[in-house]
C-alpha positions in Angstrom: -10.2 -13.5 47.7 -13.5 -12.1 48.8 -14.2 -8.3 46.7 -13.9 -6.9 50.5 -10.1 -8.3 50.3 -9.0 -6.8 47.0 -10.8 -3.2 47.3 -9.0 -3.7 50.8 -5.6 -4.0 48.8 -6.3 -1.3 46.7 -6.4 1.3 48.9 -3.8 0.0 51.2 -1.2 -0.8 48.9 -2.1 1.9 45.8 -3.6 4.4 48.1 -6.9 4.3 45.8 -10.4 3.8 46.7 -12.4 3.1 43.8 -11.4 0.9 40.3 -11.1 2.7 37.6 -13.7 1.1 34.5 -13.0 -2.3 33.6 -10.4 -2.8 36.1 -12.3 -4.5 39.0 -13.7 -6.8 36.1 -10.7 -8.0 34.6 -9.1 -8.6 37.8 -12.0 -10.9 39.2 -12.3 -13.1 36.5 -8.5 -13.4 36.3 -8.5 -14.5 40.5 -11.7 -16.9 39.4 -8.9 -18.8 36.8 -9.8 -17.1 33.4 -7.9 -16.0 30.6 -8.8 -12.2 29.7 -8.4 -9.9 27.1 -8.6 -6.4 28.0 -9.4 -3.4 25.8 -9.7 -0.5 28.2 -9.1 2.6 27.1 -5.5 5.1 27.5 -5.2 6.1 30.9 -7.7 3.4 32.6 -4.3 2.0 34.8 -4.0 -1.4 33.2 -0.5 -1.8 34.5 -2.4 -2.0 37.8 -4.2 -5.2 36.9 -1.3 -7.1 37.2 0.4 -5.3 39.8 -2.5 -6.0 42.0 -3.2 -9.8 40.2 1.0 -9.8 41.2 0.4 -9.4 44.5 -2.0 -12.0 45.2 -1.1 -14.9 43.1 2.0 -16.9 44.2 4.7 -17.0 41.5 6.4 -14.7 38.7 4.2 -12.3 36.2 6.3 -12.1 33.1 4.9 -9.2 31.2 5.8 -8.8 27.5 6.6 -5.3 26.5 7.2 -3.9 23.0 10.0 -0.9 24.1 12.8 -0.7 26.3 11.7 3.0 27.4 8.3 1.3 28.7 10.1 -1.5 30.3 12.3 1.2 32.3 9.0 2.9 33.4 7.2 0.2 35.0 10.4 -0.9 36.6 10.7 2.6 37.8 7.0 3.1 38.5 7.2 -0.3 40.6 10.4 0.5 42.4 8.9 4.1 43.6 5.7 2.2 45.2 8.2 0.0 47.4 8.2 -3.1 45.1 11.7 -4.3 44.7 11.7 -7.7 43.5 11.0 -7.2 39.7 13.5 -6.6 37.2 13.8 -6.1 32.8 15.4 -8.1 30.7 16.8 -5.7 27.9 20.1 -5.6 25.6 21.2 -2.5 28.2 21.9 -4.8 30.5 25.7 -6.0 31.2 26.1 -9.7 30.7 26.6 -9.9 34.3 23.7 -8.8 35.2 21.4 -10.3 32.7 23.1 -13.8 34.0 22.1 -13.1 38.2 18.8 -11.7 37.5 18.1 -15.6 35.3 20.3 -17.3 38.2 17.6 -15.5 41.0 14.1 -15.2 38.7 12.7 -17.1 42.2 13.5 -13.7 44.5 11.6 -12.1 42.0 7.7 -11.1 41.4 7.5 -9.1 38.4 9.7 -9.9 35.3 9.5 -7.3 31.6 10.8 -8.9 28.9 10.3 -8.5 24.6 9.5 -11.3 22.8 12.9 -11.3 21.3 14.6 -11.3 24.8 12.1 -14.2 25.8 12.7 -16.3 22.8 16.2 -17.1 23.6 17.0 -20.3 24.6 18.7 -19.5 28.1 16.3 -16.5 28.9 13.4 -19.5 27.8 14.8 -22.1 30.1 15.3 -20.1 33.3 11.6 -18.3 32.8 10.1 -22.2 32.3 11.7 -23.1 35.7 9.7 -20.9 37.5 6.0 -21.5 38.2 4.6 -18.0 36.0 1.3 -17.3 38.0 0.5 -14.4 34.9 2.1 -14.3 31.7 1.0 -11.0 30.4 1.0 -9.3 27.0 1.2 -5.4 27.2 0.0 -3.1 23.8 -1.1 -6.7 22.9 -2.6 -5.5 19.5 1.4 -5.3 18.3 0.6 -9.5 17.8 -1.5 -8.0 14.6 -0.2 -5.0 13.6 3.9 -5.5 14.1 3.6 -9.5 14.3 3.6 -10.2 10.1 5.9 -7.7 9.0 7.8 -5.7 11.5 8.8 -7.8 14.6 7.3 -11.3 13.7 8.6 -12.8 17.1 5.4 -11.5 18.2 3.7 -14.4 15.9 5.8 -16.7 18.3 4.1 -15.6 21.5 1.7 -18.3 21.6 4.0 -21.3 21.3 6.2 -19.7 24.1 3.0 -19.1 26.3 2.2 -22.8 25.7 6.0 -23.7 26.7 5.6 -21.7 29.5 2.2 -23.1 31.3 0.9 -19.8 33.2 -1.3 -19.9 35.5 -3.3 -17.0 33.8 -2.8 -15.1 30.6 -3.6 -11.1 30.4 -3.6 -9.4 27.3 -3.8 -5.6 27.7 -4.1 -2.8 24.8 -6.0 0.4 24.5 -7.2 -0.3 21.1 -8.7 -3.1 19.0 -10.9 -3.8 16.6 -13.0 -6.8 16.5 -10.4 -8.3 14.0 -7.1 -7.2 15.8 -8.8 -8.9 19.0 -9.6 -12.4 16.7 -5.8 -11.9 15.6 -4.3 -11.4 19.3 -6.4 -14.6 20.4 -5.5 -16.6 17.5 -1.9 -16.0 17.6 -1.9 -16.5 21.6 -3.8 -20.1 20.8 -6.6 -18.8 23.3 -9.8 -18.4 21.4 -12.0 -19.4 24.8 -10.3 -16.0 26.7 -13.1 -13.9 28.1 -13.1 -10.4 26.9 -13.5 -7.1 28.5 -13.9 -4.4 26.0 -14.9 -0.5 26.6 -15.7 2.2 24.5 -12.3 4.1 22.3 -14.5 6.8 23.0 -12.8 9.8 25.2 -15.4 12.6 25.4 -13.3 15.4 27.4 -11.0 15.9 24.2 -12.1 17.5 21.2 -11.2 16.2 17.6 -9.7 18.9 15.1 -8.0 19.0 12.3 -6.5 21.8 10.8 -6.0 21.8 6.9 -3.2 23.5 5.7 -1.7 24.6 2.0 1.9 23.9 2.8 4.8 23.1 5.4 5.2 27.1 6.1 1.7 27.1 7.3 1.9 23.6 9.3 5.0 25.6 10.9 2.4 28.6 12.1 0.1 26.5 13.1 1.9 24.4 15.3 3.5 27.6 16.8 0.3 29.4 17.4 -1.1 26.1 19.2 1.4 25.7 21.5 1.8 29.2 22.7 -1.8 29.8 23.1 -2.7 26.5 24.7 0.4 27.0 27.2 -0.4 23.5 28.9 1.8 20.2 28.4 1.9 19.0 24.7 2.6 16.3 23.0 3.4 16.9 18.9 3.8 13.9 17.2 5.9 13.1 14.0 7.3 10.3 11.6 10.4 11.3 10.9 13.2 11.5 13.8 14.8 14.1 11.9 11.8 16.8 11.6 11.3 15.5 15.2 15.1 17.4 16.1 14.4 20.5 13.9 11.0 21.0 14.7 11.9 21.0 18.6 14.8 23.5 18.1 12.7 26.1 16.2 9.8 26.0 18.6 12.8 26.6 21.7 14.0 29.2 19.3 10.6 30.9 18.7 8.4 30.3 21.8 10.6 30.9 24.5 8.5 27.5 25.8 10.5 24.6 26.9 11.0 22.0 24.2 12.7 18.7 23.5 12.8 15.9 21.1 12.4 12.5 21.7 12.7 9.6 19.6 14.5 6.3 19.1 18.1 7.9 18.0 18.4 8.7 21.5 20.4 7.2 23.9 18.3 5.1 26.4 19.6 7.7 29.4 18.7 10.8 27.1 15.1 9.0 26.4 14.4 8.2 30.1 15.6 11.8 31.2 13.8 13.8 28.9 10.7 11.8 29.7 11.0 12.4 33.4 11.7 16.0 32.9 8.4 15.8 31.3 6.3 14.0 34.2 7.9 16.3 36.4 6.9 20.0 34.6 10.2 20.8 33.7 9.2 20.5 29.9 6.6 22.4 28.2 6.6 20.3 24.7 7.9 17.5 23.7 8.4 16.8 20.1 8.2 13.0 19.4 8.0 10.2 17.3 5.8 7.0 18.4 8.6 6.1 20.9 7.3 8.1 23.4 4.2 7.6 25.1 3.4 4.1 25.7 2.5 4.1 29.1 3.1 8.2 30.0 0.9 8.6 32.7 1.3 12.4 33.0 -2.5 13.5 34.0 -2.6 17.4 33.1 -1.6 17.1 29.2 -3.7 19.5 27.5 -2.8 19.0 23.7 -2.0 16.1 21.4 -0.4 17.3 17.8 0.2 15.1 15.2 2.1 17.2 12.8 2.4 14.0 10.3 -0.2 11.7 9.8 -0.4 8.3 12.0 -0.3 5.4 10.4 -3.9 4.2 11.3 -7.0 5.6 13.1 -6.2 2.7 16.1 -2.3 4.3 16.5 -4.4 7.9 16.3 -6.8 6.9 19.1 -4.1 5.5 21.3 -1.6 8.6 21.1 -4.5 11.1 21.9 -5.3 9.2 24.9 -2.3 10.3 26.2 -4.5 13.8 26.4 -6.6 14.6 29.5 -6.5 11.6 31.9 -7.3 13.9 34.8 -10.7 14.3 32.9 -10.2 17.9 32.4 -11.4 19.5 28.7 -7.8 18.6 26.7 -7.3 18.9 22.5 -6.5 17.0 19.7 -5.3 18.6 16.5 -4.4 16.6 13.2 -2.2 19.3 10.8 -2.9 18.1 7.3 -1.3 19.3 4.1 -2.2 17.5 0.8 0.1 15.0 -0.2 0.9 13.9 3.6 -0.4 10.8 3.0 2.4 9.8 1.0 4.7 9.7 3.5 2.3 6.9 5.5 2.9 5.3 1.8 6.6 5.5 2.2 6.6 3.9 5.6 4.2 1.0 4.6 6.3 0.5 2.4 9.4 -0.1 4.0 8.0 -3.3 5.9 6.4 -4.5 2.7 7.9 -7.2 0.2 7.1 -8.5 -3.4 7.1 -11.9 -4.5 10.5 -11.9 -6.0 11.8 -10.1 -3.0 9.9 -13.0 -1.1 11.6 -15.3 -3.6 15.1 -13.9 -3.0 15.7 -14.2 0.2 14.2 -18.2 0.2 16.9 -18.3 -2.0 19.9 -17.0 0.1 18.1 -18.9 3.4 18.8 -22.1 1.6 22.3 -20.7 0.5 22.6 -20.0 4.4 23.4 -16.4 3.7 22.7 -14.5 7.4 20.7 -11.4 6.1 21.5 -8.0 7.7 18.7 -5.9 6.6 15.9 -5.7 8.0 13.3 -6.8 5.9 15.7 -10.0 5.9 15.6 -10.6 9.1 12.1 -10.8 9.3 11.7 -13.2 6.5 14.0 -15.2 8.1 11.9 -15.8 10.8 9.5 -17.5 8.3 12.1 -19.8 6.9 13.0 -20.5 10.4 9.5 -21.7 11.3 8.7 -23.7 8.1 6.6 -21.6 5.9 6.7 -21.6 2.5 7.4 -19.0 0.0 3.5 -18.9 -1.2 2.7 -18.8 2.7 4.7 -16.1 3.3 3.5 -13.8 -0.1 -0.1 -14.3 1.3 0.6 -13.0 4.6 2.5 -10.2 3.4 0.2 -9.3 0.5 -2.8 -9.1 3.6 -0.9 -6.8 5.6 -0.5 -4.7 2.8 -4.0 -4.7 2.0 -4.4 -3.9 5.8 -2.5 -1.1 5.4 -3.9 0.5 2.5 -7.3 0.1 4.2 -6.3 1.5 7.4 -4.9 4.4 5.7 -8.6 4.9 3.8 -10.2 4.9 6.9 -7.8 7.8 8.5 -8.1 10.1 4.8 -11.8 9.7 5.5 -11.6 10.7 9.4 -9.2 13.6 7.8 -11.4 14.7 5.4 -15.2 14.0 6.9 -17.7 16.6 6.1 -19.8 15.4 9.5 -19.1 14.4 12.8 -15.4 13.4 12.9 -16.2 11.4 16.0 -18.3 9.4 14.7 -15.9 8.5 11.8 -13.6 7.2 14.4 -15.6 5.2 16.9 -17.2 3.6 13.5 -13.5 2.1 13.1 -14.4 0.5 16.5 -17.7 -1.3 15.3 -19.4 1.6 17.8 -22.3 4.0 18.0 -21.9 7.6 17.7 -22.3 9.7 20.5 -24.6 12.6 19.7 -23.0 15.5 18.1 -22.6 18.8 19.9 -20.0 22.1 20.1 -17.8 19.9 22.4 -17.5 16.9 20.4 -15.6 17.8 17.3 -14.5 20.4 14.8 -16.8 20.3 11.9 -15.1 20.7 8.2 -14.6 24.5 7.5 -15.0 25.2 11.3 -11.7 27.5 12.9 -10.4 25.6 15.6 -12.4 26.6 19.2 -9.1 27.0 21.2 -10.1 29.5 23.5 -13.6 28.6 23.8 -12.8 24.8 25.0 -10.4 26.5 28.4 -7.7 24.4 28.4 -6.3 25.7 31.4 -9.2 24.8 33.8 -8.6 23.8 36.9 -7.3 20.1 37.3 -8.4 17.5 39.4 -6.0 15.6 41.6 -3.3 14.1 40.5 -0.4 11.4 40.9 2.8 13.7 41.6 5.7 12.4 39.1 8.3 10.8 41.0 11.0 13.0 42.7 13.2 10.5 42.7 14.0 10.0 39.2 17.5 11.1 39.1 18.7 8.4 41.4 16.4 6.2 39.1 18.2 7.1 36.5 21.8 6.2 38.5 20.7 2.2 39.1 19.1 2.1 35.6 22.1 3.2 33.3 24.9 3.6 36.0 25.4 0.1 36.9 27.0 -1.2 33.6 29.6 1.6 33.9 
């Protein structure tokens, strides 16, 4: 297809007239029979890249998606530009259902599916009988960072690609670095992919972080942010049950419009506070990671993290969530000494010692079924033939890994210079000349009312009004 054909396409079927950065390029090497892998930043439209791909190639795109919640959105997303035929697989699904959408995977162009759903042996034999013209990998760096110790059917992705013959293979994510994108082409079994890679960088928000002495004083500054700012906010947390009492103090104190979202949720109560959000019928939402892959809300203004993230790459990607209508938007880090021990505590909960490793080789030979979840994910080891000194190695890297990663976000917490430069460092890239609009300096008060968060906002994509009946086929049909 001639570049006349696809900018054609674009605006006749997406209503746009220009590609956003890297999008034109991964879609015409893609078309020219190339294996990509995409880093382009939060809020660039990568689902579009296979959408559009979709749409000219013959044959299914089976995307792989970490969450249900993002699943539902691009189904939803799809549905509301006129695209019927696609469908996801996910455990909400009646057994019914899940058995005519695998009977009919021919009617249909777009299939979402995690790698636990594709790994089963019926879902895997109904996907290999139908030609794939894009198998795509969405938040692709998950092969690296959940793949060893977390949700390890991610390691399995390249043996499933390779059962599966695509046509093409997309990888998508918003952040990499240059090992995480050696990892994601090494697990995949693609190291000849092409790469398009753009700069982490997001100029229009400004990097803060506000050092407190204690949890009273994170409280008042989280209050005083989101009343002054007044502009959609995103506050992010670890813990699901500081995300609930955090979100009913804020209703309580502001008068603003507040909600928690996180994984304890139903799957309706997810999708409708989500939509209430898109739609401006939320002021806050208080959150855990859960929410935001794939949010395309333009207009939000501020992005707290009242816990620390686990890494500078999970940091960058839920900031990016911030200003995607290019208008001035903030980010704000709380801090209070000793948070980092909480990131400790979560590493630590996907982490295992030799004996432990030991152990559970033990009861795998015993064929004892683990139920926790530590055993489950050793069990995919046993399951694929490594050995109990394989497995200690791989487990003792990640931990390294993590205790790195967490360095490298106490020294973004706690930089004396440019904080900006700190991060795009992580990235193996320059930093950007440092001015009043960059980033708060150490002992600087935050700029809140000099940055003018509520400037006027460029045009953008109206959240979908039909939500609501959305939300009838999505979790109404099983009833």
């Amino acid at each position: 297809m001639q570049r006349e054909q696809i900018y054609q396409l674009l605006k006749q079927k997406y209503g746009f007239d220009e590609f956003r950065p890297g999008q034109y390029e991964v879609i015409s090497q893609l078309l020219a029979g190339q294996d990509v892998l995409a880093v382009l930043p939060t809020g660039t439209g990568k689902s579009l890249i296979y959408q559009l791909v979709g749409t000219i190639m013959p044959g299914l795109v089976v995307v792989v998606s970490p969450l249900i919640s993002l699943m539902q959105d691009q189904v939803a997303r799809l549905n509301y530009q006129g695209e019927k035929q696609v469908a996801a697989l996910t455990s909400q699904l009646s057994f019914g259902t899940r058995q005519q959408v695998l009977r009919h995977l021919n009617a249909y162009k777009f299939l979402f599916v995690s790698p636990e759903m594709l790994k089963q042996p019926e879902v895997l034999a109904a996907v290999q009988a139908t030609p794939i013209a894009l198998f795509v990998v969405d938040e692709a760096h998950c092969i690296s960072t959940w793949g060893p110790d977390f949700r390890p059917d991610y390691l399995a992705l390249g043996q499933l690609r390779e059962q599966l013959q695509p046509q093409r293979t997309l990888m998508l994510t918003a952040t990499a670095t240059t090992q995480v994108r050696q990892d994601i082409l090494a697990q995949l079994r693609l190291p000849a992919a092409q790469q398009v890679v753009y700069s982490a960088n997001r100029p229009n928000i400004y990097l803060g972080v506000a050092a407190v002495a204690n949890e009273d004083e994170k409280r008042q500054m989280l209050q005083q942010l989101v009343v002054t700012v007044k502009g959609p906010t995103i506050v992010y947390f670890s813990s699901k049950r500081q995300t609930d009492l955090i979100a009913e103090w804020l209703q309580s104190t502001t008068g603003l419009r507040v909600a928690g979202y996180h994984a304890g949720l139903s799957g309706e109560d997810r999708f409708k506070i989500q939509q209430q959000f898109m739609a401006g019928q939320l002021d806050v939402i208080c959150a855990t990671s859960a929410f935001g892959m794939g949010i395309d809300k333009a207009d939000i203004r501020l992005v707290i993290h009242y816990h620390l993230p686990t890494s500078l790459a999970d940091y960058v990607q839920e900031i990016g969530r911030a200003g995607r209508d290019g208008g001035q938007s903030l980010a704000v880090l709380l801090y209070a000494p000793g948070d980092e021990q909480l990131v400790r505590n979560l590493n630590d909960l996907t982490s295992a010692s030799a004996n432990e490793i030991t152990q559970a080789f033990q009861l795998y030979q015993q064929n004892i079924t683990p139920h926790d979840d530590l055993g489950q994910v050793l069990q995919f080891y046993w399951e694929h033939d490594y050995t109990v000194e394989q497995v200690t190695k791989i487990f003792e890297k990640r931990q390294r890994g993590k205790n790195d990663e967490l360095r490298q976000l106490l020294a973004y917490v706690q930089a004396e210079g440019c904080r900006r430069a700190v991060l795009l460092a992580h990235f193996d890239e320059p930093a950007p000349t440092h001015t009043n609009e960059c980033c708060q300096l150490k002992g600087d008060s935050l700029p809140v009312a000099a940055l003018n968060l509520q400037a006027p906002l460029r045009a953008q994509t109206p959240p979908n009004p039909a939500w609501e009946s959305i939300l009838d086929q999505l979790f109404l049909q099983n009833s």
